[in-house]
Each structure stands twice: as structure tokens, then as C-alpha cells.
C-alpha positions in Angstrom: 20.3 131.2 -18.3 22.7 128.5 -18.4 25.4 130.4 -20.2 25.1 132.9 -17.4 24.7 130.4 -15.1 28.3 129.2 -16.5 29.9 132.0 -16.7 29.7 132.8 -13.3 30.9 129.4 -11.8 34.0 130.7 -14.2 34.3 133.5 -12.8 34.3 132.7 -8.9 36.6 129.6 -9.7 38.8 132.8 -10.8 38.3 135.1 -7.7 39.1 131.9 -5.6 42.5 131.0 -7.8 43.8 134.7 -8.1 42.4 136.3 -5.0 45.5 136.9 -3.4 46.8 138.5 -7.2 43.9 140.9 -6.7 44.5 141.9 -3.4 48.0 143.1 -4.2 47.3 144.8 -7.5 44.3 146.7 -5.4 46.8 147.5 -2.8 49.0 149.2 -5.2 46.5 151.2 -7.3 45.2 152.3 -3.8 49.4 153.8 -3.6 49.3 155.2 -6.8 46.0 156.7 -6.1 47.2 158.7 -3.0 51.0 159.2 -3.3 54.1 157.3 -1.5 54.5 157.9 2.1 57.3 159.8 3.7 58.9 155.6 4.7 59.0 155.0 0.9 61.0 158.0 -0.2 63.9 157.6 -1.5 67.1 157.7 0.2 69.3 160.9 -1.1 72.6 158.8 0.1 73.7 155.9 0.7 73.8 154.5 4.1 77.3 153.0 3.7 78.5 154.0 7.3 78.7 151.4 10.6 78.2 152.3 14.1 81.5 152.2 15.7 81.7 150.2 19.0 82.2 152.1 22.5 85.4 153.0 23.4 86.1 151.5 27.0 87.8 154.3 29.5 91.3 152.9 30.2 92.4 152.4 33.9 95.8 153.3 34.9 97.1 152.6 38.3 99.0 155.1 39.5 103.0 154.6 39.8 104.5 155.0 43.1 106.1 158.2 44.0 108.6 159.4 46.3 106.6 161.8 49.2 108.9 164.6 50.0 110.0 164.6 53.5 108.3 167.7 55.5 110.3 169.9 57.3 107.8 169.8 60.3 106.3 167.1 61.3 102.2 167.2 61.5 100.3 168.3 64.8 99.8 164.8 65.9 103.6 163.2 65.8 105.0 163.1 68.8 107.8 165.3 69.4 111.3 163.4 68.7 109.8 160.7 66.0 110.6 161.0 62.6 107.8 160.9 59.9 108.7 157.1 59.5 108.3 156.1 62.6 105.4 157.8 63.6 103.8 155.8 60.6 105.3 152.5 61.8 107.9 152.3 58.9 111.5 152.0 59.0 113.8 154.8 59.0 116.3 154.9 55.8 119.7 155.2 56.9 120.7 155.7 53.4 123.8 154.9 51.3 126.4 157.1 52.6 125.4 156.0 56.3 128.4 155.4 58.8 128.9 151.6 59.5 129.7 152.8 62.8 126.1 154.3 63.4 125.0 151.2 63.6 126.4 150.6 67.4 126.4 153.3 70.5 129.1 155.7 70.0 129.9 156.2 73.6 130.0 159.5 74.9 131.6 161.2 77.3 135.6 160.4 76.5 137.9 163.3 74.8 138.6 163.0 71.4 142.3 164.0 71.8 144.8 161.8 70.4 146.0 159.3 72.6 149.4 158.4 73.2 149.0 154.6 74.6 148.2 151.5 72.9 147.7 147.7 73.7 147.4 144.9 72.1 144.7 141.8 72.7 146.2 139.2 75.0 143.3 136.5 74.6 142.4 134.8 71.8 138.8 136.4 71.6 138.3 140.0 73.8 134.4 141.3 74.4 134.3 145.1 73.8 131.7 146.4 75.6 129.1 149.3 76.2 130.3 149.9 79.8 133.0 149.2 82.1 131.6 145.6 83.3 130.2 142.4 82.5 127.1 143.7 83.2 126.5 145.6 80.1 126.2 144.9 76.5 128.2 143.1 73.6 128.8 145.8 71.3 131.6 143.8 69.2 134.9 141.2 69.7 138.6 141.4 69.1 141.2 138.6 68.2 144.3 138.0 69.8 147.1 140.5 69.1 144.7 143.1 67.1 146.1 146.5 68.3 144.0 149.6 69.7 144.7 152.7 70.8 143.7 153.3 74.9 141.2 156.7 75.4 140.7 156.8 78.8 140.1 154.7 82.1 136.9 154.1 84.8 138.1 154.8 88.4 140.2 151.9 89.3 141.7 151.3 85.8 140.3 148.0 85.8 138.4 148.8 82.6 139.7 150.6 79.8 137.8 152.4 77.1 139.6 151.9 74.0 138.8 152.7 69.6 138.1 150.5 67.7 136.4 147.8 66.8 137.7 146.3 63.2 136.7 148.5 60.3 134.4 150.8 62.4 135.1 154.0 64.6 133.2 152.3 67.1 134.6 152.7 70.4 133.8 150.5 73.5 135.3 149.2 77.0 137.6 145.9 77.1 138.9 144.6 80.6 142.5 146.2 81.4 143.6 142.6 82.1 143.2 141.6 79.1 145.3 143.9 77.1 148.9 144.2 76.5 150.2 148.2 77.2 152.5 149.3 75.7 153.1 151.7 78.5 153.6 150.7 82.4 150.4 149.2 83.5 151.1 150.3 86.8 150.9 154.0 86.2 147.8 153.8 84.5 145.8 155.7 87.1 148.1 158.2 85.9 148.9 158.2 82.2 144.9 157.4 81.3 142.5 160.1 81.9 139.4 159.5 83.6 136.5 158.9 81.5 134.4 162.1 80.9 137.9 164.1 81.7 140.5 166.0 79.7 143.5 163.9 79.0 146.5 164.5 81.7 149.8 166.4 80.5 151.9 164.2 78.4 154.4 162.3 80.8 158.1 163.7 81.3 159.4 160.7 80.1 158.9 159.6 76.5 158.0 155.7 76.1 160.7 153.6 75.0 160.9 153.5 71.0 160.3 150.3 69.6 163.8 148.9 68.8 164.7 148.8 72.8 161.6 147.1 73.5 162.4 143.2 75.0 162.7 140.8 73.2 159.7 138.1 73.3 159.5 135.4 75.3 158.8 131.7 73.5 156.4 130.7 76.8 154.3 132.6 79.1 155.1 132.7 82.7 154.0 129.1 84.7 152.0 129.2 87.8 151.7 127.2 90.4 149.7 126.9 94.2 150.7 125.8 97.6 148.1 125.6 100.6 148.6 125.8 104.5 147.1 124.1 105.4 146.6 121.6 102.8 142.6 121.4 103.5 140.1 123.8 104.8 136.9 124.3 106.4 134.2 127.0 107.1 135.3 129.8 109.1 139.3 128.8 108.9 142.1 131.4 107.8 144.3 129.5 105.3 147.8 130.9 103.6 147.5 130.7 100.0 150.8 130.8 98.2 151.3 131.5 94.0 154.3 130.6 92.4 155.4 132.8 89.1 158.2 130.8 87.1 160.0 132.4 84.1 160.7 129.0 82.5 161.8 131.2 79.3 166.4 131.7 78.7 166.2 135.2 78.7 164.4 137.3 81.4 160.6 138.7 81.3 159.5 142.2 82.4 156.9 143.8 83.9 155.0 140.8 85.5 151.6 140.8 86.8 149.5 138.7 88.3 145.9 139.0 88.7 143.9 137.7 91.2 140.0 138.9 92.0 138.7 136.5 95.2 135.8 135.0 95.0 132.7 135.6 97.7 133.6 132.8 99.9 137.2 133.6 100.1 137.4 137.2 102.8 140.8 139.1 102.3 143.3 139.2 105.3 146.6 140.2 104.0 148.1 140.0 100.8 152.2 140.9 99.6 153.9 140.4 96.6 157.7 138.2 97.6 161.2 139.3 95.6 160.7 143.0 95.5 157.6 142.7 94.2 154.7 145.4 94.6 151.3 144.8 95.6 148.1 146.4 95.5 143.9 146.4 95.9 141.3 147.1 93.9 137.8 146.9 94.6 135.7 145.8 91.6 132.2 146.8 90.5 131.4 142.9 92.0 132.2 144.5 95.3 135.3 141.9 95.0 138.6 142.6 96.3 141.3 142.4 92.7 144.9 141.6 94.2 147.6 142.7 91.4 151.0 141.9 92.1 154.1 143.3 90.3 157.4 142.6 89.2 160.0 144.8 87.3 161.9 141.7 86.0 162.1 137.9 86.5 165.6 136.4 85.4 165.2 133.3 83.5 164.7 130.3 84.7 163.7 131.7 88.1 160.1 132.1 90.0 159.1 134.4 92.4 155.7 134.5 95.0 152.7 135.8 96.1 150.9 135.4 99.4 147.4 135.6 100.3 146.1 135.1 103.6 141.9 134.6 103.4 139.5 133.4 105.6 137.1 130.7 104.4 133.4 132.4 104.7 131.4 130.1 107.5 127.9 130.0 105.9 129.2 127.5 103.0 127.3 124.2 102.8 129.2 121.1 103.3 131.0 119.7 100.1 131.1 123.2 98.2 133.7 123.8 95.8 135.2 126.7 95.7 137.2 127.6 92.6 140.1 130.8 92.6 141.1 131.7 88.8 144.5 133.6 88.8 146.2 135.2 85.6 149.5 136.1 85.1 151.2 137.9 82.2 154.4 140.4 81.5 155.2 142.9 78.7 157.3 140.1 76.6 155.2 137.0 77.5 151.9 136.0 76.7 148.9 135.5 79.0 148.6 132.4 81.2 145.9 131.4 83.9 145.7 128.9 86.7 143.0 127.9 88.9 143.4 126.7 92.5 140.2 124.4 94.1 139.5 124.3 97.2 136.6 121.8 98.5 134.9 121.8 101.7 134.1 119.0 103.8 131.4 116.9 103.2 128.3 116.9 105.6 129.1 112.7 106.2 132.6 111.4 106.4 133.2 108.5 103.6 133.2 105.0 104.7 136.0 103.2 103.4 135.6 99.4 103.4 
């Protein structure tokens, strides 16, 4: 009984040492008994392959293209805008675009060839949109640059003339302003009309360039005399312009310019030494007096006279300020100014 007793103590000192042995021989008798399952088959190949990553769609931002221009326009444009402009863009003149585009093109003058040309007389001339200082800017000219004169407005006061410098831009310049090369005096003549055909070419041919005069070292002088020497409101005064030649050899075709201002009222005007005279009314509503000459000698002065009347609703102590000009065919341009002042409202006191 004690051997038995013994040899079971031995044997559940074993179960308790190599139980977990036991369990895992039992386990795989218990796989032997019944067969493998399908997870312990083995593999027929290799699984040597990896699972490749996602290839991420690529983006592309399309590159701008050129929309071709229709050839009509889309139900809502309005009529007369260009595809540009109805989107709010900016029109493409493109590369081959006339310089001249740029500026009005005038219409209205013919395109014939003209016969006449002047030069600039003034250091800086305005050409302009229209004949007046009322309209635009459209470009300048410097003293001396040569253009060729189209056409005329109604009192040849303004001429229209081509071109501005490196354009065939065309525009009007004040008449005064340029050297003819033809008489000034028949312009009403030579010059068409604006909007008109050009006139028959004149019986007698201009003068070729080697008889032209020869130039003059100073422009004409000018000078003022007043009777009497000081004026009020409501008084006709006698204005008197001297033209000297203070030149050696003689000038021709002298003019002098002189466009009134508000508060002087025309009476009478006459050109002195067999001069001519004449009256044009400017787009001001001012009264222009030209006055003529053929020839000065040298060294000699001839006159003009202007009788005005002093307008009576000026204020005491106005100033009223007359600009003359004066030029000829072989001298330069030359201006003058004559002030006259009104009285003031209170005599001074002198101590």
C-alpha cells in the first residue's frame, strides 16, 4: 500500500511538471488522427510577390490657348463692339498697326496733292483736332518743321495741314502761325475749303526757290502810340502800330496781326504806306485786323491805325492787355503787347 501510495505522489509530481508537454503531444496526435486542415496545406508557390502602391492620377492644368475670333459676334453683344470689348478686355491693335491710328484721322479734306507748304514760325505750334482753341491737342511742332497745307476753314484763319512728325496724322494749326510759302493773302483762294475739292491750280506758277528773298537777320520791330495817352470807359481812343524793318536789305510780304480783345469795340481800322487792310471775324466772335504790305525798304517803318472804343461796363482799375504779331516772308515772327489801364475807382493821394 505504501509503494502504491508512492508511486502515485510520483506520478502527479509528473502530470504537474510536464502537463503543458502533454497537452501539446495530445494536441498533435488529435491532428494526426483526423488529417491537416485546408490552413495547413502547403503552399504550391512561393509568395515572393509585393503589393505595389496606388498610382496617384496626375493633374495637369490646362495650357492657355488662343480662342479663334468668330466671325459674328453672339446674340447678346451689342451691335458695333468687338468680342473684346464686350468682355471688358482690350482690343489688340497688333504689330503691323499704323502709328497714326493711334490719333483721329480727320475727315472730311481731299486727298489730292497739295501744292502749298509752310513752315512753323514759333518755337512750339499746337496741331489740333479742329480749327480752334477749343478743341483737342492731337500733337506739337517745332519751329521751322515744314508741312504741306490741305485745305482752309471759312476765313482762313485756321489751316488744316499733314503731318505731325513720323505719322500721317493730320490736324489744324493757326494760319498765323505758319510761314507760306505762297501769298497769305490769296489764301481764300489758293486753299480749298475744308470738305471741298481742291480749286484749279493757279495761272501763275510759285516762284522757284532760287528767286526767293533773301532772309532777314531780325524780325520786324513794333512799336505803339496812343491818343490820347490814357483812357476811360466809354472813350474812343486812336491806336497807332508802328512796323520797322530794322534789317539792310528790304522784307516782303508783311503782316500784322491783331485780334481785339472784348473790351476794345472796332471803329475803323487802315493799313498807312500802301498797305492793305482787312476783317476777320473769329470763332471768339472777335474782330482779327490783318494788315499788309508788299515790301518794307530797309531801315524804314510803316503804320497801322485802329480807332476803338473802350467798352463802358469795365470796373475801375482793369487792365486791359492788346497782343499784336507781326511777321513777313523773309523775317521771323515778332509780337508786341500794348496795356492799357483804366482808372482807378479812388484817385491816389500823393503826400
Amino acid at each position: 500500500m505504501r509503494i502504491i501510495r508512492n508511486d502515485r505522489r510520483t506520478l502527479i509530481a509528473l502530470l504537474r511538471r510536464y502537463w503543458l508537454a502533454l497537452v501539446v503531444a495530445g494536441f498533435f496526435g488529435v491532428v494526426l488522427w483526423a488529417g491537416a486542415p485546408a490552413w495547413a496545406a502547403p503552399v504550391a508557390r512561393p509568395l515572393s510577390q509585393t503589393v505595389p502602391r496606388p498610382t496617384a492620377t496626375p493633374v495637369f492644368d490646362p495650357l492657355p490657348t488662343a480662342t479663334p475670333r468668330p466671325d459674328t459676334l453672339p446674340s447678346d453683344v451689342p451691335a458695333g463692339d468687338t468680342q473684346e470689348e464686350a468682355e471688358g478686355g482690350e482690343v489688340d491693335l497688333g504689330e503691323e498697326a499704323d502709328p497714326s491710328d493711334l490719333f483721329p484721322v480727320l475727315p472730311g479734306a481731299t486727298d489730292a496733292p497739295s501744292d502749298y507748304s509752310a513752315t512753323v514760325g514759333v518755337a512750339a505750334l499746337n496741331v489740333r483736332e479742329g480749327p480752334g482753341t477749343t478743341f483737342a491737342v492731337i500733337g506739337s511742332l517745332v519751329a521751322d518743321t515744314r508741312v504741306t497745307v490741305l485745305a482752309r476753314n471759312e476765313d482762313a484763319s485756321w489751316w488744316y495741314i499733314c503731318c505731325l512728325p513720323n505719322t500721317t496724322t493730320r490736324g489744324w494749326a493757326s494760319a498765323l502761325l505758319l510761314n507760306p510759302d505762297f501769298d497769305r493773302g490769296a489764301a481764300l483762294t489758293l486753299l480749298p475749303l475744308f470738305g471741298t475739292e481742291a480749286p484749279a491750280a493757279p495761272a501763275v506758277p510759285a516762284a522757284p526757290a532760287a528767286t526767293r528773298p533773301q532772309q532777314a537777320p531780325q524780325p520786324l520791330q513794333v512799336g505803339f502810340a496812343v491818343d490820347p495817352p490814357f483812357v476811360w470807359q466809354g472813350i474812343t481812343a486812336t491806336l497807332t502800330i508802328s512796323v520797322n524793318n530794322p534789317n539792310a536789305i528790304d522784307v516782303v510780304g508783311a503782316e500784322l496781326s491783331d485780334e481785339l480783345p472784348d473790351a476794345l469795340r472796332l471803329v475803323e481800322a487802315r493799313a498807312g504806306a500802301g498797305g492793305t487792310q482787312s476783317t476777320i471775324i473769329t470763332p471768339s466772335g472777335r474782330p482779327l485786323l490783318l494788315f499788309r504790305w508788299e515790301r518794307i525798304p530797309a531801315n524804314t517803318g510803316v503804320t497801322a491805325t485802329i480807332v476803338v472804343r473802350v467798352a463802358d461796363d469795365l470796373a475801375p482799375g482793369e487792365v486791359i492787355d492788346n497782343l499784336v504779331g507781326v511777321r513777313a516772308a523773309n523775317a521771323a515772327y515778332n509780337a508786341g503787347a500794348l496795356t492799357l489801364g483804366m482808372p482807378p475807382l479812388m484817385p491816389p493821394v500823393f503826400d
